[in-house]
Gaussian input, Z-matrix of N, CA and C with variables (Angstrom, degrees):
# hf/3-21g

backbone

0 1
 N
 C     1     B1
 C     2     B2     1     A1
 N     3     B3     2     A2     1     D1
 C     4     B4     3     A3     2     D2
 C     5     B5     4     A4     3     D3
 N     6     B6     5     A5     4     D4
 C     7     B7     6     A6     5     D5
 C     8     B8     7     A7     6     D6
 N     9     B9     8     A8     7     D7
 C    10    B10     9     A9     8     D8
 C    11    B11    10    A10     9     D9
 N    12    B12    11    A11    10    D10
 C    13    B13    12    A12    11    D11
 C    14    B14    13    A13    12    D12
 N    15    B15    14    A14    13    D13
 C    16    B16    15    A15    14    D14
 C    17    B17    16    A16    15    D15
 N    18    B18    17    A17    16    D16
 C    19    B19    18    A18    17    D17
 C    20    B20    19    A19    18    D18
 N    21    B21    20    A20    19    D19
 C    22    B22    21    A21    20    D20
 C    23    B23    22    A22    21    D21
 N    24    B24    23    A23    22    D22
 C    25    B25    24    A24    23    D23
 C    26    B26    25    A25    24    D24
 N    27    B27    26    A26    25    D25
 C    28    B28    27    A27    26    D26
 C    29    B29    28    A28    27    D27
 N    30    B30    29    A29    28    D28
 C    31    B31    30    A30    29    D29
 C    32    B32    31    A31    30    D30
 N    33    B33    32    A32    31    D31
 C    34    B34    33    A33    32    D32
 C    35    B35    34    A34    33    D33
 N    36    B36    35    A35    34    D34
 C    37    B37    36    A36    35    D35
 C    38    B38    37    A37    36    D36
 N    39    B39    38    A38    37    D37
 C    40    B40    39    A39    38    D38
 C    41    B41    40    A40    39    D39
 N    42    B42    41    A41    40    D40
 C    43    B43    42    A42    41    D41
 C    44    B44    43    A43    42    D42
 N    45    B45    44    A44    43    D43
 C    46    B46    45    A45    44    D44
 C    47    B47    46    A46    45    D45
 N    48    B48    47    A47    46    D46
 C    49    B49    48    A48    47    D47
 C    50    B50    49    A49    48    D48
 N    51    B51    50    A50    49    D49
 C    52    B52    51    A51    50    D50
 C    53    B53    52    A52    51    D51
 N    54    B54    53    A53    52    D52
 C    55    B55    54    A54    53    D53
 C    56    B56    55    A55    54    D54
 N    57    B57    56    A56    55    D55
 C    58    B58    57    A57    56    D56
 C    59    B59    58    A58    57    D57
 N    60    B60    59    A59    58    D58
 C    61    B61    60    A60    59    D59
 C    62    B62    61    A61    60    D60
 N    63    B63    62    A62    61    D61
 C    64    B64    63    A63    62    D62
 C    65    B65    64    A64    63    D63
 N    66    B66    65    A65    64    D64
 C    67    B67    66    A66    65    D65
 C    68    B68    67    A67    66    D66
 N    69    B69    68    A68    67    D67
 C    70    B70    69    A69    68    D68
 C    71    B71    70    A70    69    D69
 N    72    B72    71    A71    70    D70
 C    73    B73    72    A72    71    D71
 C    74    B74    73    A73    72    D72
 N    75    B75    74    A74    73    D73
 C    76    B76    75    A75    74    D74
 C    77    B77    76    A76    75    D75
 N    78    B78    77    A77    76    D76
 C    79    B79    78    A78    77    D77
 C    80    B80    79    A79    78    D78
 N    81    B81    80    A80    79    D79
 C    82    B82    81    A81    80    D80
 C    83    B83    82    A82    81    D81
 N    84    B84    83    A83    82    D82
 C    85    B85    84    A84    83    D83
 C    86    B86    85    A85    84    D84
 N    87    B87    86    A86    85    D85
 C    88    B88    87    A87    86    D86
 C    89    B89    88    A88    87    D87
 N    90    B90    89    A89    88    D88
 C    91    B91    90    A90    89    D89
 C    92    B92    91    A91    90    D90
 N    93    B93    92    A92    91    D91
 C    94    B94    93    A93    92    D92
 C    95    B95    94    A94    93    D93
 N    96    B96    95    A95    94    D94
 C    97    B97    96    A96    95    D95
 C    98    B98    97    A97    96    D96
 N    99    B99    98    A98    97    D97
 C   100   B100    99    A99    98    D98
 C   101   B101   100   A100    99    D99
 N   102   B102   101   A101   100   D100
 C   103   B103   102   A102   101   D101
 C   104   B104   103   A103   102   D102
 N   105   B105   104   A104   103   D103
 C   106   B106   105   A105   104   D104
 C   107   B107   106   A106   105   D105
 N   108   B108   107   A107   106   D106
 C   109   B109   108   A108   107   D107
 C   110   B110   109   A109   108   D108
 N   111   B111   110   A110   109   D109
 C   112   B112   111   A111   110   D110
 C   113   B113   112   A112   111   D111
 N   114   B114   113   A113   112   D112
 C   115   B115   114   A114   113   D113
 C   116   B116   115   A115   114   D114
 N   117   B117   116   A116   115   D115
 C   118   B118   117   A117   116   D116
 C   119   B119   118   A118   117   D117
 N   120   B120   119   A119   118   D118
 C   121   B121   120   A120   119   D119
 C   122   B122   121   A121   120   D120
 N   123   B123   122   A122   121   D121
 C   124   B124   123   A123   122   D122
 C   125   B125   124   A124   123   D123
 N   126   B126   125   A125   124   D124
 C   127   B127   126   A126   125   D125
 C   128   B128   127   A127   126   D126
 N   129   B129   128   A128   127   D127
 C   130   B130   129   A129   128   D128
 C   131   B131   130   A130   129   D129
 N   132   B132   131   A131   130   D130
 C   133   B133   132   A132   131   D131
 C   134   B134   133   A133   132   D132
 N   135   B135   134   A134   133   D133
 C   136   B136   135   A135   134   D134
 C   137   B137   136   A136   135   D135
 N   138   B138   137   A137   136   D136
 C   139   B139   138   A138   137   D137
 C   140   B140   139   A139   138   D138
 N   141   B141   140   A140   139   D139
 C   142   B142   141   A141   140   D140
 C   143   B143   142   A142   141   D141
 N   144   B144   143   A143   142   D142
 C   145   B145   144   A144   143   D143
 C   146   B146   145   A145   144   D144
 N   147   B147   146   A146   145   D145
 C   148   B148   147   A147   146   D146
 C   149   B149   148   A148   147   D147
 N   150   B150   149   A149   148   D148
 C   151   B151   150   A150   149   D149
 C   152   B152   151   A151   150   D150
 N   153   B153   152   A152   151   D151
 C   154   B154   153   A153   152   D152
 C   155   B155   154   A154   153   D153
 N   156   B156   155   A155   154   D154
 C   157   B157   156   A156   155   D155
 C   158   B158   157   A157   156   D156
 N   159   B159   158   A158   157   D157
 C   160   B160   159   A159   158   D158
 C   161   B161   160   A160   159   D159
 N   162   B162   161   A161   160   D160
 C   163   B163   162   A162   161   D161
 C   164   B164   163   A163   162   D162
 N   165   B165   164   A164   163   D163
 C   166   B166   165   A165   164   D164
 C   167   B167   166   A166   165   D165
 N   168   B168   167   A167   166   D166
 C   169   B169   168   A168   167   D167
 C   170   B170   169   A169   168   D168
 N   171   B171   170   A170   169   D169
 C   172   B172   171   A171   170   D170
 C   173   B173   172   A172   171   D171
 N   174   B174   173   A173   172   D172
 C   175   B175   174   A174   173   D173
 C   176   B176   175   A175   174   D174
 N   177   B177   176   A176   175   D175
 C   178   B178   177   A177   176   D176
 C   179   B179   178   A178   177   D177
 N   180   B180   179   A179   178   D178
 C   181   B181   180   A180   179   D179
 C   182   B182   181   A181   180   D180
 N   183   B183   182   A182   181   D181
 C   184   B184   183   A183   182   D182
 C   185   B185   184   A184   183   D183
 N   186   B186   185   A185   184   D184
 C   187   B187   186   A186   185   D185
 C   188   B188   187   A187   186   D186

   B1=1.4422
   B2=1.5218
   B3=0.9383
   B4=1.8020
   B5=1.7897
   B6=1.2510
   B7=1.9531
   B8=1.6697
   B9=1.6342
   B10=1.3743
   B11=1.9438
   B12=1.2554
   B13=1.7317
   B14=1.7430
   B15=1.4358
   B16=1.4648
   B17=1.4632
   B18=1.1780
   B19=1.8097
   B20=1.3368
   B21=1.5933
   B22=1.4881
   B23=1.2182
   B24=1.5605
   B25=1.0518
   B26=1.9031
   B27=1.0365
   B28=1.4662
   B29=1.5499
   B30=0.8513
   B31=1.8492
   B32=1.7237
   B33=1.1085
   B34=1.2615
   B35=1.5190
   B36=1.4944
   B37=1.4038
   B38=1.8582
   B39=1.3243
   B40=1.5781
   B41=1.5962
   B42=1.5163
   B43=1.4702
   B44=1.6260
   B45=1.4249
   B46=1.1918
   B47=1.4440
   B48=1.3920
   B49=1.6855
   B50=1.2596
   B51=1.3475
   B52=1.1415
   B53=1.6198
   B54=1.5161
   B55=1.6403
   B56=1.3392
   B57=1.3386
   B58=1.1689
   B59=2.0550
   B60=1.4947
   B61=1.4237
   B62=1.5044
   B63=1.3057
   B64=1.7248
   B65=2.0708
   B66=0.7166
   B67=1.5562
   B68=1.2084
   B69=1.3913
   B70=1.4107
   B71=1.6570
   B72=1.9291
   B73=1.6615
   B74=0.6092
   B75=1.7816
   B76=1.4115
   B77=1.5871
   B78=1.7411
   B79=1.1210
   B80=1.4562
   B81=1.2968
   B82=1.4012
   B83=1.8762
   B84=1.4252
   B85=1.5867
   B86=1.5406
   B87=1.7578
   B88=1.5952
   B89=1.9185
   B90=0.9005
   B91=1.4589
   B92=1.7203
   B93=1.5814
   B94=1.7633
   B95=1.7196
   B96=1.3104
   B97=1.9488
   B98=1.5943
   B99=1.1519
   B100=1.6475
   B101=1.6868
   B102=1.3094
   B103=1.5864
   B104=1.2101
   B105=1.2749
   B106=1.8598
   B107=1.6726
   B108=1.6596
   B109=1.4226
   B110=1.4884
   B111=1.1712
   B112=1.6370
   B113=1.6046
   B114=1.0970
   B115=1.8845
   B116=1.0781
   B117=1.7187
   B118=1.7370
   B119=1.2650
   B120=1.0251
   B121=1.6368
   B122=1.5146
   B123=1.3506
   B124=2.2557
   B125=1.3059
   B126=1.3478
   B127=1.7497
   B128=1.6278
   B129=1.4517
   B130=2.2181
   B131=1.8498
   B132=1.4435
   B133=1.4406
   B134=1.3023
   B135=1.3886
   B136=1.6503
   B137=1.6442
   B138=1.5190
   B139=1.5874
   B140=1.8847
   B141=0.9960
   B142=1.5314
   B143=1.5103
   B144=1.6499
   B145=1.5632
   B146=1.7261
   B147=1.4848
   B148=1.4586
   B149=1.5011
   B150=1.3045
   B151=1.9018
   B152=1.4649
   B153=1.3760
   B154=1.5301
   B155=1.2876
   B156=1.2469
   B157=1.3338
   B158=1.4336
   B159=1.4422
   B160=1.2026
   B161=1.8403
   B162=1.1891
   B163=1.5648
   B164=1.6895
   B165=1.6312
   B166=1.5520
   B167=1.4531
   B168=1.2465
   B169=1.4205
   B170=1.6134
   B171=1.6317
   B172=1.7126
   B173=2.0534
   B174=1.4200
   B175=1.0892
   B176=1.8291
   B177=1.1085
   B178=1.6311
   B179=1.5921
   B180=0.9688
   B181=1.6544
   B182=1.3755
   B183=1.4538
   B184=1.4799
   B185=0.9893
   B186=1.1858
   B187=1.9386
   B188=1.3136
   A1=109.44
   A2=112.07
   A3=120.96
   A4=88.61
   A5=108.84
   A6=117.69
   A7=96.91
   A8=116.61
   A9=109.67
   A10=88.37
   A11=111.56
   A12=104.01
   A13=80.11
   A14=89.08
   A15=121.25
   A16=122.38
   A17=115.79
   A18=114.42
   A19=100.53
   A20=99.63
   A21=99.26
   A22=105.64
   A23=153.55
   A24=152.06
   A25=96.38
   A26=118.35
   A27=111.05
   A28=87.30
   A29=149.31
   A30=136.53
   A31=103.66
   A32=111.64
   A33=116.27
   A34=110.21
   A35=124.73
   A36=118.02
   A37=104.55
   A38=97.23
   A39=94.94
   A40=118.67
   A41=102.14
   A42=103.03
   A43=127.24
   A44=114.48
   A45=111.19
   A46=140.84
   A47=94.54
   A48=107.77
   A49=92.57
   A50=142.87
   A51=124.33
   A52=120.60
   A53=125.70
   A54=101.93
   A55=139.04
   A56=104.20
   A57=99.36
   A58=121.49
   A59=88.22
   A60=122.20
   A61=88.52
   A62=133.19
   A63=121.55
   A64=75.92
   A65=124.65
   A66=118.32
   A67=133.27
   A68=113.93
   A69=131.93
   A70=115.81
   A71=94.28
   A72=93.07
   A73=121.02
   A74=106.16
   A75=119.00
   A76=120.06
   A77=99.36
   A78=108.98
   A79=125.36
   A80=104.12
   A81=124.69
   A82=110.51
   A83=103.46
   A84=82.94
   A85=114.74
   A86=109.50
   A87=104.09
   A88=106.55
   A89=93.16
   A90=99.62
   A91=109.99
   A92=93.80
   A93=94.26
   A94=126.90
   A95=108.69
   A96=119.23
   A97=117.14
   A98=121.21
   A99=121.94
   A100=113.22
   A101=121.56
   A102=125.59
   A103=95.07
   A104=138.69
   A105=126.09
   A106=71.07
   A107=124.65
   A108=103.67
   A109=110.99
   A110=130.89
   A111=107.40
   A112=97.26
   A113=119.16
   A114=117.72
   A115=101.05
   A116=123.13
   A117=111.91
   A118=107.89
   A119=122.50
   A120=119.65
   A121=112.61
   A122=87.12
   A123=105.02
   A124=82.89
   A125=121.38
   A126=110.46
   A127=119.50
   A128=108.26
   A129=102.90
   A130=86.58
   A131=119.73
   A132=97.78
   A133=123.06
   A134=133.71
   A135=138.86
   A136=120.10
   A137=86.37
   A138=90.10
   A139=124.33
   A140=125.61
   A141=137.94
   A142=113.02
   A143=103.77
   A144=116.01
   A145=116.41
   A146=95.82
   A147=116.53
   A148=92.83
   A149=124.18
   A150=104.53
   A151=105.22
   A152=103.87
   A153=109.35
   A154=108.43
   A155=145.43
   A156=144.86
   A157=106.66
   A158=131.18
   A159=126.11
   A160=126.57
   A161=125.25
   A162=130.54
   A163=92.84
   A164=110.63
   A165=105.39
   A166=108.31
   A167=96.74
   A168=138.57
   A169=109.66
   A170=117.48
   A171=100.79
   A172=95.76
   A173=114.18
   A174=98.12
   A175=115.73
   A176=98.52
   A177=95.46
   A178=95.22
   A179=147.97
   A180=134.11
   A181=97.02
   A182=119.05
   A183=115.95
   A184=129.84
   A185=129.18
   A186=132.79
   A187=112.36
   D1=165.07
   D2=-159.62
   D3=-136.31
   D4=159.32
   D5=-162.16
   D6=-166.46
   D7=91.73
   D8=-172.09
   D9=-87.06
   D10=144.30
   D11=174.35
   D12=-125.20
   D13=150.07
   D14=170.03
   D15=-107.29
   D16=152.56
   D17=171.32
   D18=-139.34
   D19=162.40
   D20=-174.74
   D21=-85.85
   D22=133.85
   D23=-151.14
   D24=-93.12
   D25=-33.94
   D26=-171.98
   D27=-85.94
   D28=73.26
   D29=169.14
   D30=175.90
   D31=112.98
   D32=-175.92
   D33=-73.93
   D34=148.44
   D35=-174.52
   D36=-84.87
   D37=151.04
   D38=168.78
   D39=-90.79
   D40=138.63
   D41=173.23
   D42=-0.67
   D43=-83.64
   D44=137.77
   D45=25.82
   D46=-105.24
   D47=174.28
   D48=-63.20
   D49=-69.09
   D50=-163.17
   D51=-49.20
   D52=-54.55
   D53=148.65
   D54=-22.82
   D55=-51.11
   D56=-166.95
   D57=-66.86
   D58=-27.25
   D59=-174.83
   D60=-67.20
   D61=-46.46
   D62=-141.94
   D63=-112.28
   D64=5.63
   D65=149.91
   D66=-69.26
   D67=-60.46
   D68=167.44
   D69=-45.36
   D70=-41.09
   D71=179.29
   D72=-37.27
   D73=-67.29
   D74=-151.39
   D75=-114.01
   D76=34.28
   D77=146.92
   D78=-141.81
   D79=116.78
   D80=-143.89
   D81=-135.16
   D82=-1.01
   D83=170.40
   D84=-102.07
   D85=-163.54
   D86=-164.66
   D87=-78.00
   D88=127.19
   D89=166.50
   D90=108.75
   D91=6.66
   D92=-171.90
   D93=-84.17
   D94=-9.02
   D95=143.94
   D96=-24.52
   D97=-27.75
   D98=172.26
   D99=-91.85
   D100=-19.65
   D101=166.74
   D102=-90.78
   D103=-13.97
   D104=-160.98
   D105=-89.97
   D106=-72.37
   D107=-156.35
   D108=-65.03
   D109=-12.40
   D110=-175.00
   D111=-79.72
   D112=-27.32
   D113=-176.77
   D114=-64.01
   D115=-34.10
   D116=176.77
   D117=-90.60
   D118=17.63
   D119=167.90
   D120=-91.92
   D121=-37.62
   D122=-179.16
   D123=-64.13
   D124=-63.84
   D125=-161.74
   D126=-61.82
   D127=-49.49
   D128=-166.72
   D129=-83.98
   D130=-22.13
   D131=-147.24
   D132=112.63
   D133=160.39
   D134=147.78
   D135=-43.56
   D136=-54.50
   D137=-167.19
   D138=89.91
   D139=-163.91
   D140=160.32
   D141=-142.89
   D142=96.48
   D143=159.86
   D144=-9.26
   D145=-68.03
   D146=-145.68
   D147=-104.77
   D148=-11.87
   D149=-169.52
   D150=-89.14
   D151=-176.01
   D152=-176.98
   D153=-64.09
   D154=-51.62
   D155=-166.28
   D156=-59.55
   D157=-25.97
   D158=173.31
   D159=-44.77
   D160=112.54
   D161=-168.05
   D162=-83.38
   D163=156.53
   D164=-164.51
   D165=115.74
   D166=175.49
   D167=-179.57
   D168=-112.58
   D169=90.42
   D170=-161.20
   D171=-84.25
   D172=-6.48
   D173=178.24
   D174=-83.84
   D175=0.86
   D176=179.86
   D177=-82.71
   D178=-10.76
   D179=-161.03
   D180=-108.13
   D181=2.47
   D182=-172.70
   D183=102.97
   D184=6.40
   D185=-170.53
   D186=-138.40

């Protein structure tokens, strides 16, 4: 599968996105969706499933 991403040319990307962007690059063989999420784990964090700050629907995951 092929994934053209766009940026807005007047708006500079933040640090951030830009990681996240030069992740995806340069990982590109079959099965590499399991390094894309641990690289977004290094980047947002773990988080808390179940606490208030969690964004979502916590009853859709089952709890």
């Amino acid at each position: 599968a092929y994934a053209y991403l766009f940026t807005p040319p007047d708006r500079p990307l933040s640090e951030e996105a830009y990681e996240r962007l030069r992740t995806i690059g340069e990982t590109t063989d079959l099965g590499s969706g399991f390094r894309i999420a641990m690289r977004d784990l290094e980047i947002r964090g773990a988080g808390n499933l179940l606490g208030t700050g969690q964004s979502g629907h916590v009853a859709t995951v089952g709890y």
